[in-house]
C-alpha positions as CSV (number, residue, x, y, z in Angstrom):
1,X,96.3,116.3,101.4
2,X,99.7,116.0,99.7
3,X,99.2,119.2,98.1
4,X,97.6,121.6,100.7
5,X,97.9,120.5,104.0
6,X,100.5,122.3,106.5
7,X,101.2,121.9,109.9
8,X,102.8,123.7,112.4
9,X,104.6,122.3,115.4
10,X,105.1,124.6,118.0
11,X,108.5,125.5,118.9
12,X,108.3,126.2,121.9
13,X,109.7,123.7,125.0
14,X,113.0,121.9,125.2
15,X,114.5,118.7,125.2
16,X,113.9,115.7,126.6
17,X,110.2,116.5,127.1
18,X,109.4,118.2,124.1
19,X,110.8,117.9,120.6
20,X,112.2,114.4,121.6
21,X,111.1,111.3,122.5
22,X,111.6,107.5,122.3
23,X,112.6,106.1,118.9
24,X,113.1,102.0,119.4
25,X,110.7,99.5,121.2
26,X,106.8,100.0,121.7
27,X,106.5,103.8,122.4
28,X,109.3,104.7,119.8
29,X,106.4,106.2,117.3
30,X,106.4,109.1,119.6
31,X,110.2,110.2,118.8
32,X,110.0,109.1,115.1
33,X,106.9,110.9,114.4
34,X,108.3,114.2,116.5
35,X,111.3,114.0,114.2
36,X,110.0,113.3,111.0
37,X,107.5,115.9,111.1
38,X,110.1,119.0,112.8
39,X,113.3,117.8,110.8
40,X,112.8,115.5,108.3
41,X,109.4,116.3,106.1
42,X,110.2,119.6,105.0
43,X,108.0,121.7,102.9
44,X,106.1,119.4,101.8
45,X,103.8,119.0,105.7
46,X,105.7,122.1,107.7
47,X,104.2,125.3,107.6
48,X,107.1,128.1,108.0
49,X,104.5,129.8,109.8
50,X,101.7,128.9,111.9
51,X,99.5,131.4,109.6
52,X,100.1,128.9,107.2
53,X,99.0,125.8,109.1
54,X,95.8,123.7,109.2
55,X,96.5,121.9,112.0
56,X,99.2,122.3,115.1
57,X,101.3,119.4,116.6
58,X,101.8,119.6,120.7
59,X,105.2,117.7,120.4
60,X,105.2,116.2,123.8
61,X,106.2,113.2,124.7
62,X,104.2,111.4,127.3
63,X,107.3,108.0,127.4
64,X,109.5,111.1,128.4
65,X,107.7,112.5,130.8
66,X,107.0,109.4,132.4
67,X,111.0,108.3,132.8
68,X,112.6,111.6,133.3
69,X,109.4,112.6,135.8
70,X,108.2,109.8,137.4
71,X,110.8,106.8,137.5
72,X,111.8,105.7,139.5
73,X,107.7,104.6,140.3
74,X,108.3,103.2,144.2
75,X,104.5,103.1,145.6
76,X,101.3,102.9,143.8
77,X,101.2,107.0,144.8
78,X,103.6,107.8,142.3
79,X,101.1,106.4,139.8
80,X,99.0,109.7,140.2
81,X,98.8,112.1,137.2
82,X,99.0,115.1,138.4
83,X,102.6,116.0,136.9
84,X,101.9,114.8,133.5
85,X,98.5,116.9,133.9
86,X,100.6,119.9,135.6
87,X,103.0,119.6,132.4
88,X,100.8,119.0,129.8
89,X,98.4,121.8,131.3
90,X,101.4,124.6,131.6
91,X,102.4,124.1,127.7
92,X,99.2,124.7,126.4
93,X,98.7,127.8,128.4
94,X,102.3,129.3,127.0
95,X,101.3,128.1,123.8
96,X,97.7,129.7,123.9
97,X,98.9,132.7,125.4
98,X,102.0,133.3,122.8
99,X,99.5,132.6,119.5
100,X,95.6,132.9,119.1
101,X,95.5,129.3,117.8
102,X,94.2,127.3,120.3
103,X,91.7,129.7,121.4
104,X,90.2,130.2,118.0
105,X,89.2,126.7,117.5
106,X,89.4,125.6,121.5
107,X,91.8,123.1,120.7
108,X,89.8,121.4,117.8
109,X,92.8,121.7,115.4
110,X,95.6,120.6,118.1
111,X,96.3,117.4,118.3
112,X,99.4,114.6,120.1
113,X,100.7,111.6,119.0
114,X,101.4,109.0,121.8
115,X,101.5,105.0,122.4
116,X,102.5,105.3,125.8
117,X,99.7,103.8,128.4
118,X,98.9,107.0,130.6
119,X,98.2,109.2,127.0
120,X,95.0,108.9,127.2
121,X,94.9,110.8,130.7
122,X,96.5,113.6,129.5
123,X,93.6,116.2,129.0
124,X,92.1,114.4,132.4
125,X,92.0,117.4,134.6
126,X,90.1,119.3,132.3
127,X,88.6,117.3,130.2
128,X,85.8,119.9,129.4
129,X,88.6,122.4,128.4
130,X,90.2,119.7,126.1
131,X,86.7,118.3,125.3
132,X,87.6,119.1,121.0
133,X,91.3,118.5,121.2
134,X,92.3,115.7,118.7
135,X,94.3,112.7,120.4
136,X,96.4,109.8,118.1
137,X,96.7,107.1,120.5
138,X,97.6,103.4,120.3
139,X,95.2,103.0,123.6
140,X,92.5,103.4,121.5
141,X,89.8,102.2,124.2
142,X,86.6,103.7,123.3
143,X,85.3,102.3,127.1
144,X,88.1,104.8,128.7
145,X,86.9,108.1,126.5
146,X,88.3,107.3,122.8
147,X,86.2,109.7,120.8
148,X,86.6,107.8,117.6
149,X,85.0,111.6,115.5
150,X,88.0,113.2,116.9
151,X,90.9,110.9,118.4
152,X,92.4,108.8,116.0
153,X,93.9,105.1,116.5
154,X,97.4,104.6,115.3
155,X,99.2,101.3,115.5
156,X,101.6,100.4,118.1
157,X,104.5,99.0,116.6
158,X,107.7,97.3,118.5
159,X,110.7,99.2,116.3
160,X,113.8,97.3,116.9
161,X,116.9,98.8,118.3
162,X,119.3,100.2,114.9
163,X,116.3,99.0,112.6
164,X,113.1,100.1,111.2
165,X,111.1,96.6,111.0
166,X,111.6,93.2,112.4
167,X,113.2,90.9,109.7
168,X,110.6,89.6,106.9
169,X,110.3,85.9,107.2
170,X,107.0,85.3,105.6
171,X,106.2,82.2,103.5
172,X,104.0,81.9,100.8
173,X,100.1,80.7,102.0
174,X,100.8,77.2,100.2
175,X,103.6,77.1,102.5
176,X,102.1,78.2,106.2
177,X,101.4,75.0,107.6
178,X,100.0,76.5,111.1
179,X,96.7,77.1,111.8
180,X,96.9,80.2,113.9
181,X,100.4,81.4,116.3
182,X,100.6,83.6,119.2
183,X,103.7,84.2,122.0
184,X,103.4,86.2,124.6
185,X,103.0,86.9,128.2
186,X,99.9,86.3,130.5
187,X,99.3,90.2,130.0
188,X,95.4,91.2,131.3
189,X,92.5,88.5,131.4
190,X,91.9,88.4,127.6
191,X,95.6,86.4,127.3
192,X,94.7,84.5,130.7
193,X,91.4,83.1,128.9
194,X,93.4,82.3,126.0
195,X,96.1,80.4,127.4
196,X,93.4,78.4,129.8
197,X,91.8,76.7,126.6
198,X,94.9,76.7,124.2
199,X,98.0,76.7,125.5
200,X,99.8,73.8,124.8
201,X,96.5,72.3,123.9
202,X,96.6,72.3,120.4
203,X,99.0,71.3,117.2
204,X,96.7,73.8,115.0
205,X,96.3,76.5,117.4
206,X,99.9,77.3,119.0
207,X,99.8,79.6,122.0
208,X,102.7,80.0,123.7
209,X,104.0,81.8,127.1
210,X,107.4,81.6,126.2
211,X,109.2,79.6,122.7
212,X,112.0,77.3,123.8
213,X,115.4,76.9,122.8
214,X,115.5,77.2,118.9
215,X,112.4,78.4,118.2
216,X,111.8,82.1,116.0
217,X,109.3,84.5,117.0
218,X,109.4,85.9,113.5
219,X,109.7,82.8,111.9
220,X,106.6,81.3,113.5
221,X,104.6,84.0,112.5
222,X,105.7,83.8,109.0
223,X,104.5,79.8,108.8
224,X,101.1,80.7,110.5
225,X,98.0,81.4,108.3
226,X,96.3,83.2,110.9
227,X,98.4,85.3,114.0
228,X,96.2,85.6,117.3
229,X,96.2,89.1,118.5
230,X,94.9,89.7,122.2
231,X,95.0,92.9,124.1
232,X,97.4,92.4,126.9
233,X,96.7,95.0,129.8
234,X,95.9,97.9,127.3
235,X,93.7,97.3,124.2
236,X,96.3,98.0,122.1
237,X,99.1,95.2,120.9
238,X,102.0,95.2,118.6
239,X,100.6,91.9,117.8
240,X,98.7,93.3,114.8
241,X,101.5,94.8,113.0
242,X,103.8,92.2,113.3
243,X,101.4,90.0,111.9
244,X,100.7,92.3,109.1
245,X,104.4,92.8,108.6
246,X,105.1,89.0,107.9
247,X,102.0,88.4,105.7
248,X,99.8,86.7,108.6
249,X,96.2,87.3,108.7
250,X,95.4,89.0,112.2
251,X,92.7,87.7,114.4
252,X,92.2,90.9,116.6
253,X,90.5,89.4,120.1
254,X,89.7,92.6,121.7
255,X,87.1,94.4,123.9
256,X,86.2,98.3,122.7
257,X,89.3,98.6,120.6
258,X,89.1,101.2,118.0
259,X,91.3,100.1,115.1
260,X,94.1,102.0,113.7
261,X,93.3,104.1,110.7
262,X,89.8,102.8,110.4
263,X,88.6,105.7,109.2
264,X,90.1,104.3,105.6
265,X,91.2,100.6,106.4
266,X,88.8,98.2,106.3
267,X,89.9,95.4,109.2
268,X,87.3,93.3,107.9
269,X,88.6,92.7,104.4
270,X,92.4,91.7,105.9
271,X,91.5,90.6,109.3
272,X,89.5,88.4,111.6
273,X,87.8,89.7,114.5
274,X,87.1,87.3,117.2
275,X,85.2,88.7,121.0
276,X,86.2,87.2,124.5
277,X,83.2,85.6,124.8
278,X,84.5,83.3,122.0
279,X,87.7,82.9,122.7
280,X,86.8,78.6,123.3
281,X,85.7,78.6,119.5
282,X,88.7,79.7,117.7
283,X,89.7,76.7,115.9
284,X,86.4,76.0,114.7
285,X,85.6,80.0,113.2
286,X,88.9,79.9,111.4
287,X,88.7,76.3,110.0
288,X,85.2,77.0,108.9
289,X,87.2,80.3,106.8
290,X,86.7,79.2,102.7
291,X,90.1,78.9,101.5
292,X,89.6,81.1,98.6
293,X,88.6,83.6,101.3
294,X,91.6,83.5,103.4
295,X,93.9,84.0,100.2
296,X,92.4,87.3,99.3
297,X,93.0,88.3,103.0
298,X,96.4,87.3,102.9
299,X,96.2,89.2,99.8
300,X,94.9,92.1,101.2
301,X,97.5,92.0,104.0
302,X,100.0,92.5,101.8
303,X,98.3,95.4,100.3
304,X,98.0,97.0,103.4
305,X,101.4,96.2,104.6
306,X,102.5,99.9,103.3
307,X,100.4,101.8,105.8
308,X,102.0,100.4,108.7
309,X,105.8,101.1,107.7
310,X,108.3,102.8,109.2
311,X,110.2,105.0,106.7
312,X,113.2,107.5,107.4
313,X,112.6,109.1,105.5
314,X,108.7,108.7,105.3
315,X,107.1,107.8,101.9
316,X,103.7,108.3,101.1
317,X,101.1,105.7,102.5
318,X,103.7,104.8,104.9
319,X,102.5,105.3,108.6
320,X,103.3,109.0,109.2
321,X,101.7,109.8,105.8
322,X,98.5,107.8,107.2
323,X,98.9,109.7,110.9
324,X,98.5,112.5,108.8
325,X,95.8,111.7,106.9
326,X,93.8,111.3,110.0
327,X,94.4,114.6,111.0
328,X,93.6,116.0,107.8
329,X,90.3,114.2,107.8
330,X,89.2,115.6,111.4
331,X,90.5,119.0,110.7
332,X,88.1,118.7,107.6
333,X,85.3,117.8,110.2
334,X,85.1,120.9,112.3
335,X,84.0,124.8,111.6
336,X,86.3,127.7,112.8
337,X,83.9,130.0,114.5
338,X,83.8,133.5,112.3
């Protein structure tokens, strides 16, 4: 893939909706990935033509239309779709009517990059039409139409404001003397379940709604063993990448989450994967985790660490190299008709 693969993002479109996008907080891997890949990468991924190209990048950003098109959202009306579908639908057609690209493949070598909530509703007025077009979300439900063979997951990570990465406070395993960690909000009924059997509860397994006075997020984390990480309203949670960031072992409790980059990662080597339905037994399936086991997962989390970075500019492995990658795997996957 370093060597030969190109892509072209189309140029046509302009600003805020297209060729920008958020850079800091949850949905800032829309903006970063826009502007690594149309100013920053160079030869190396741009095609100078789209002859050139394997792949084509719709650089759209679904956070923008959202707050420069909807906001202010007054009544649950304003909620509707249509004018992210009316967008989304009118730069496709100038794009398909300007080049041959999308119709010679239908889409299959187009793809978006989004972490915002409403992405995955993009394609929804015609999702025959878009039925082949590739979609990197961090909503990766595969019970709301994830097509694991042609979307891809991609992590949703909370970039700080001026910074890349929270700070690194991890300890050392000998030195994490919590069980398992998580803070958060009563986000969707998998974190309501949680906090009715742990919150509080527990000196092993601490679950908070909010830390008092004094206490670090990131400095919990990094004295945990293992870091709890529930979907909140969306399956999707920067949960896991913090964790991963700080050397804590995510325990990913989940319904129909498809897991970023899975096509390559293996969760199950540097993770722990816990369902609803056992949300009561969580002390008991981590304690009953063999020491010896646990180190080579913290291990592996810190081999994997890499692939969820944040680099400006990117280095290989780091999280745009592995959004890539899944491209470059799916574009691999489908047949140009002759």
């Amino acid at each position: 893939m370093m060597k030969r693969f190109k892509v072209w993002s189309y140029k046509e479109g302009d600003q805020p909706l297209v060729h920008d996008g958020p850079v800091n907080d949850i949905y800032g891997i829309e903006g970063q990935f826009i502007d690594e890949l149309e100013n920053v990468m160079g030869a190396r991924f741009r095609a100078s033509q789209p002859e050139e190209a394997h792949a084509f990048f719709l650089p759209f950003s679904v956070a923008n239309i959202v707050h420069y098109i909807y906001k202010p959202i007054t009544s649950p009306a304003d909620f509707n779709r249509a004018r992210l579908h009316r967008i989304f639908n009118d730069y496709v057609d100038v794009v398909a009517r300007k080049y041959p690209l999308w119709n010679q493949s239908n889409g299959a070598d187009h793809f978006m990059v989004s972490c915002h909530d409403w992405a995955p509703d993009v394609p929804g007025s015609k999702p025959e039409f878009f039925k082949d077009f590739i979609r990197g979300l961090c909503n990766a439900n595969t019970s709301e139409g994830f097509k694991p063979n042609i979307d891809f997951s991609i992590p949703e990570i909370n970039i700080p404001k001026g910074k890349l990465k929270p700070p690194f406070m991890g300890q050392n395993p000998e030195n994490r003397t919590i069980l398992a960690f998580f803070a958060g909000r009563a986000h969707g009924y998998i974190r309501e379940i949680l906090f009715s059997y742990w919150k509080g509860k527990d000196k092993d397994i601490q679950v908070y709604d909010n830390l008092t006075k004094g206490q670090n997020y990131h400095e919990l984390i990094g004295h945990s063993k293992f870091c709890l990480c529930p979907s909140g309203y969306e399956v999707a949670s920067p949960r896991e990448v913090e964790a991963i960031y700080s050397g804590c072992v995510p325990v990913v409790i989940s319904d129909n989450y498809s897991l970023p980059f899975n096509d390559v990662l293996d969760w199950s080597k540097f993770s722990v994967a816990i369902p609803v339905k056992q949300i009561s037994e969580i002390k008991k399936i981590l304690q009953e985790i063999p020491h010896d086991k646990y180190l080579q997962m913290h291990k592996n989390v810190m081999k994997v660490r890499r692939h969820f970075m944040v680099n400006r500019p990117a280095q290989p492995f780091d999280v745009f190299h592995m959004i890539l990658h899944s491209v470059w795997l799916r574009r691999l996957n489908i047949k140009l008709p002759s």
